[in-house]
N, C-alpha and C positions, 0 to 999 in steps of 0.2 A: 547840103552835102559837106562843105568846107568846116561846119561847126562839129559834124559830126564825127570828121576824122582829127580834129582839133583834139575833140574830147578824148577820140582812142589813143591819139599820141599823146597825150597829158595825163593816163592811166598809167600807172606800174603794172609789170607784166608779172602775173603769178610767179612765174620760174626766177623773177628775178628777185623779186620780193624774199623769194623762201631764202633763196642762194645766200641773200645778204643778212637774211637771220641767222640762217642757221651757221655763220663765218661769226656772227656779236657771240653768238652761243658758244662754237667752240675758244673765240678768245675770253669768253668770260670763265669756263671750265680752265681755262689754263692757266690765268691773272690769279682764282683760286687756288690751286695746286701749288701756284707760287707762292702765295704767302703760305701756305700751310707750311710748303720746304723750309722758306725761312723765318719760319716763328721758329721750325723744330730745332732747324741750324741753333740759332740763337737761344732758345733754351739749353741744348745742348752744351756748346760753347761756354756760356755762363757760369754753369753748373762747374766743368771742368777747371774754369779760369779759378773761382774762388774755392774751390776745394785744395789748391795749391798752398804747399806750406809758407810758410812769410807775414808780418804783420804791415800790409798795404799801411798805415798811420807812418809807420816807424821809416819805411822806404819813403814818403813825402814827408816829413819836417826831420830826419838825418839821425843820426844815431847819437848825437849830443844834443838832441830834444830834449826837455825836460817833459811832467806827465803831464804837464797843465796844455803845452803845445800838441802832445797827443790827445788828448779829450777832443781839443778845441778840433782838430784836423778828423778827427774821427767822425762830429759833429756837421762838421763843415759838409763833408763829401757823401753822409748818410752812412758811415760805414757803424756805427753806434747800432744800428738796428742789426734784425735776423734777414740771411739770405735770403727768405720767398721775398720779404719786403723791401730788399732791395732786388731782385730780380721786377718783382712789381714795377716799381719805382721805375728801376732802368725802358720798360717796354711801354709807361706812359709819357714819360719824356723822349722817346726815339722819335716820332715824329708831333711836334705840336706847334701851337699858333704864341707866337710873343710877338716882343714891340721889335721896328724895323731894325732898332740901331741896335745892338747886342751889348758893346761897352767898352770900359778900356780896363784895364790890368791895375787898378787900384782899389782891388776890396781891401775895406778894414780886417783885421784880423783873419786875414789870408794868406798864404803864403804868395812870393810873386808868382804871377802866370794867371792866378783868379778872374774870373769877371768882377764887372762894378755890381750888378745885379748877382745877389745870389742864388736866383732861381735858372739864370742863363749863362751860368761862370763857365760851361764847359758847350754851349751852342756853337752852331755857323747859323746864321742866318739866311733864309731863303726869300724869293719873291712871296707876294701876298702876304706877310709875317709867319711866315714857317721857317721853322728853327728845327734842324737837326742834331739830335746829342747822343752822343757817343758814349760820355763819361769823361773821364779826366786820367788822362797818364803819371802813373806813381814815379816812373823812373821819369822821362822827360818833363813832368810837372808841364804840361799842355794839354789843351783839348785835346780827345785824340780825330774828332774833326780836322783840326788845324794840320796833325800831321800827315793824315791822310792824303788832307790837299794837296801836302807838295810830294809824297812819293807815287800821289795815284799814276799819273800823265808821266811818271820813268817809267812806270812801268808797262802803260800802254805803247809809250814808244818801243821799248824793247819787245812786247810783245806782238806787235807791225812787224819790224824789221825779223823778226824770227819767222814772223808767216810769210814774209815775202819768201824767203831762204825755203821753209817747207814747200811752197809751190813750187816755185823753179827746181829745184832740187827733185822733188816728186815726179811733176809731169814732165821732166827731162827722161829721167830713170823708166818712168814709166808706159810711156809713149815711144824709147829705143826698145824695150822688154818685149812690147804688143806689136811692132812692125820687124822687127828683125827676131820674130819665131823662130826658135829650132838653130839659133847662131852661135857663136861665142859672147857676141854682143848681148844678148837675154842671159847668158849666162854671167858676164862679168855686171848688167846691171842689179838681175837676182844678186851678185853675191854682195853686190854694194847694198842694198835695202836689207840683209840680213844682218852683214856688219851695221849699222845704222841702229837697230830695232835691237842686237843684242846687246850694243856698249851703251848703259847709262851715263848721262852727262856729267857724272863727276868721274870717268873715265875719258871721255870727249874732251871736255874741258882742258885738262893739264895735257892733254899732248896737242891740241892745237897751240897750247901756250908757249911748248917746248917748239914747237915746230916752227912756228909765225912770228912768236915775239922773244924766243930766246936766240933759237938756231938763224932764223932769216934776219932780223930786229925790223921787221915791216909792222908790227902791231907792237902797243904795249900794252904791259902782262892784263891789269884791273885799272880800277877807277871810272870815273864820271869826265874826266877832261875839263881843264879851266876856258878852255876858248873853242869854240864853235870845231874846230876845224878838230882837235884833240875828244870832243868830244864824240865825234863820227866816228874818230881811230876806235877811241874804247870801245863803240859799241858792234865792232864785227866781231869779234869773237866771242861776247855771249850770244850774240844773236845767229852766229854759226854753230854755236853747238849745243841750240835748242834748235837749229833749224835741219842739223844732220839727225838727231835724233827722231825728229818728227817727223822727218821726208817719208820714210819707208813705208808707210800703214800706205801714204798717199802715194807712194810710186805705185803698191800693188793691188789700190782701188784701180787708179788708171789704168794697170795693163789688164785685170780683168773686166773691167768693162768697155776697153778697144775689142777686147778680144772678142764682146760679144757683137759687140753692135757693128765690128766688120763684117758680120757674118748677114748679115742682114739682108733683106729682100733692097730694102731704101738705098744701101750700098751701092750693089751691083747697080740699079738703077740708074745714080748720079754717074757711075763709070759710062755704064749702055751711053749714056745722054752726051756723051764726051767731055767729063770733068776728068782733072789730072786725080792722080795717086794722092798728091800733097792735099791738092783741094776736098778730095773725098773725105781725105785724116780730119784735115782743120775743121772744114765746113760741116760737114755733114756729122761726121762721128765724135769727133774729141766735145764740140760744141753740147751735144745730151750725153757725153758721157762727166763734163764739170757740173750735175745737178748733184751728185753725192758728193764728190769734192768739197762744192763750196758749203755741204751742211756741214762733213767734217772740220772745214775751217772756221765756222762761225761758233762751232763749241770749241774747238784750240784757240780763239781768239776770246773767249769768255776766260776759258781756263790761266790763259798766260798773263791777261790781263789780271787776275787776280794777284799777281806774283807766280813767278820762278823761284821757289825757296834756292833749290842747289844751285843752282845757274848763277842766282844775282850775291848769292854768297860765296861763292865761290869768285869774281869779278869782282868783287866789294862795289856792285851798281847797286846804288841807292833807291829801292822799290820796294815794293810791297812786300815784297815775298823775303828782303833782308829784316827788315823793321821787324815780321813777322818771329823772326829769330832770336833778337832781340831782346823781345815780346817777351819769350817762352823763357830765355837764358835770365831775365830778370822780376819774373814772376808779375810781369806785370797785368793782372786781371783784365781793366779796363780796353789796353793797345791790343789785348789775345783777341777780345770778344768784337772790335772794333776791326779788325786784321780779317779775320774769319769771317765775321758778317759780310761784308767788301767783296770776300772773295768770291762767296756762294751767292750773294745777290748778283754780281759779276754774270756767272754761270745761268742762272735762274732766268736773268732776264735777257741774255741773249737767248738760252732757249724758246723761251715764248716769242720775240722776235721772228726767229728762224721760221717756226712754225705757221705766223702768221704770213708770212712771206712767201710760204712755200703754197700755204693757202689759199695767196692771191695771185699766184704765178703761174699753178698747176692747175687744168680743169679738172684733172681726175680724181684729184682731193672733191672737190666743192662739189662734183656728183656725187662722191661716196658720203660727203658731208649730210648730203641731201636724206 
């Protein structure tokens, strides 16, 4: 008897078996769709970046080059050849296997910034010997690896601190909207999520500048900050006026779905049972009504991460979404295509995240999955 229920508990159960295929299957339809978005992305991008007028050679070795320096830099970087074969080119070097050490900045007849190795001048190196390459930056004469490294993590900072700002901001607004019905207060919150969702942030922007760091002097105007404590200062005001901007979608998810799930049989229930007003809100209701919330913030958080163009140029913070400007204003091919792929892979794979999350969170998926 004892072996034999040994055996049934050491069985996998159909239902669970299927469950967890068919969750590999939907993540593996999604991992697909992903790279398909960003092959298209990066086709895309590419296409755009060298169709631009300028002679990429001439922006890397200076306009007192001579032709012999131009050949040589042309040569160097692959630019000698036709677009598909460097589009080629660029999409079998994005990801491959080299040796661990990548090298130092003294190729022969390179310009500085080169690798030692000229098949890895423009890599980062990864665990196992994977190497990621981007290309090489005409205007900053860098991998555009390297410069990624240091604006990625500004820009995830700022894009944290701005979702903080959209939540609190949101579910304040939106949580006064759904419980004080029919008030002034639903009115004066409605009319804040309207102002919010009408002014774009290079409207936002300049008048909290006027307001905080001209008229009060509590903030200053832009920058990054030299020291920890200056750096905090800088970052409330872009991070308050992507987070005014973005509150309002999220105030009037929350007060449409307070509004429904008060309504509720589960509601009245928790009241019957002797739960307070507060408790019902917090517990019971606000808690299923942050399942849409937090998918809308997991694609704001993909999004912001990519860069804030107007946001971080307009604050002169040093991110992705500046570099990105940069990019464009100085034709530089490689930083466009390297900027852009970042952003959409960014977005890409927090989606598939999300998805999967929600897959493993919710039963109602993984029956329907079924």
């Amino acid at each position: 008897m004892s072996t034999t229920r040994a055996r049934r508990a050491s069985t996998p159960r159909p239902g669970r078996a299927s469950a967890v295929g068919s969750a590999l299957a939907r993540l593996l339809r999604r991992l697909g769709w992903a790279a398909i978005v960003i092959a298209g992305v990066t086709a895309v991008s590419f296409g755009i970046a060298y169709l631009l007028p300028g002679d990429a050679a001439r922006m890397l070795v200076g306009p007192q080059a001579s032709a012999a320096d131009l050949e040589r830099a042309r040569a160097i970087h692959g630019l000698d050849r036709p677009v598909p074969v460097q589009f080629a080119r660029f999409v079998r070097r994005l990801v491959h296997l080299g040796p661990a050490g990548v090298g130092d900045d003294s190729a022969p007849g390179a310009h500085a910034g080169a690798r030692a190795d000229p098949e890895h001048r423009s890599c980062a190196a990864g665990p196992l010997g994977l190497h990621v390459d981007l290309g090489y930056s005409f205007h900053y004469r860098k991998p555009v690896v390297d410069l990624l490294e240091a604006k990625v993590p500004r820009s995830v900072e700022l894009a944290l601190a701005a979702l903080l700002v959209q939540l609190l901001l949101g579910l304040s607004l939106g949580i006064v909207a759904a419980v004080r019905r029919g008030t002034a207060w639903e009115d004066a919150a409605l009319g804040a999520t309207l102002l919010g969702a009408s002014a774009p942030t290079f409207v936002i922007g300049p008048a909290l500048q006027y307001v905080l760091a001209y008229e009060l002097r509590l903030l200053p105007y832009d920058g990054y900050g030299a020291t920890a404590a200056d750096h905090l200062r800088s970052l409330v005001l872009p991070a308050l006026t992507l987070g005014v901007f973005g509150s309002a979608l999220y105030a009037r998810i929350v007060r449409e779905e307070l509004r429904t799930l008060l309504r509720q049989d589960f509601i009245r229930t928790a009241r019957a049972k002797g739960a307070s007003r507060l408790r019902a809100l917090v517990v019971h209701a606000l808690r299923n009504a942050l399942l849409p919330l937090a998918t809308l913030a997991a694609l704001d958080l993909g999004a912001l991460a990519g860069g804030a163009i107007v946001t971080e140029k307009l604050f002169r913070w040093p991110g992705v979404g500046s570099m990105a400007v940069e990019a464009l204003q100085n034709r530089d091919g490689p930083l466009i295509v390297g900027t852009v792929l970042f952003s959409a892979a960014a977005i890409v794979l927090v989606t598939v995240a999300l998805d999967v999350a929600a897959l493993a969170l919710d039963p109602r998926l993984r029956s329907r999955s079924r």
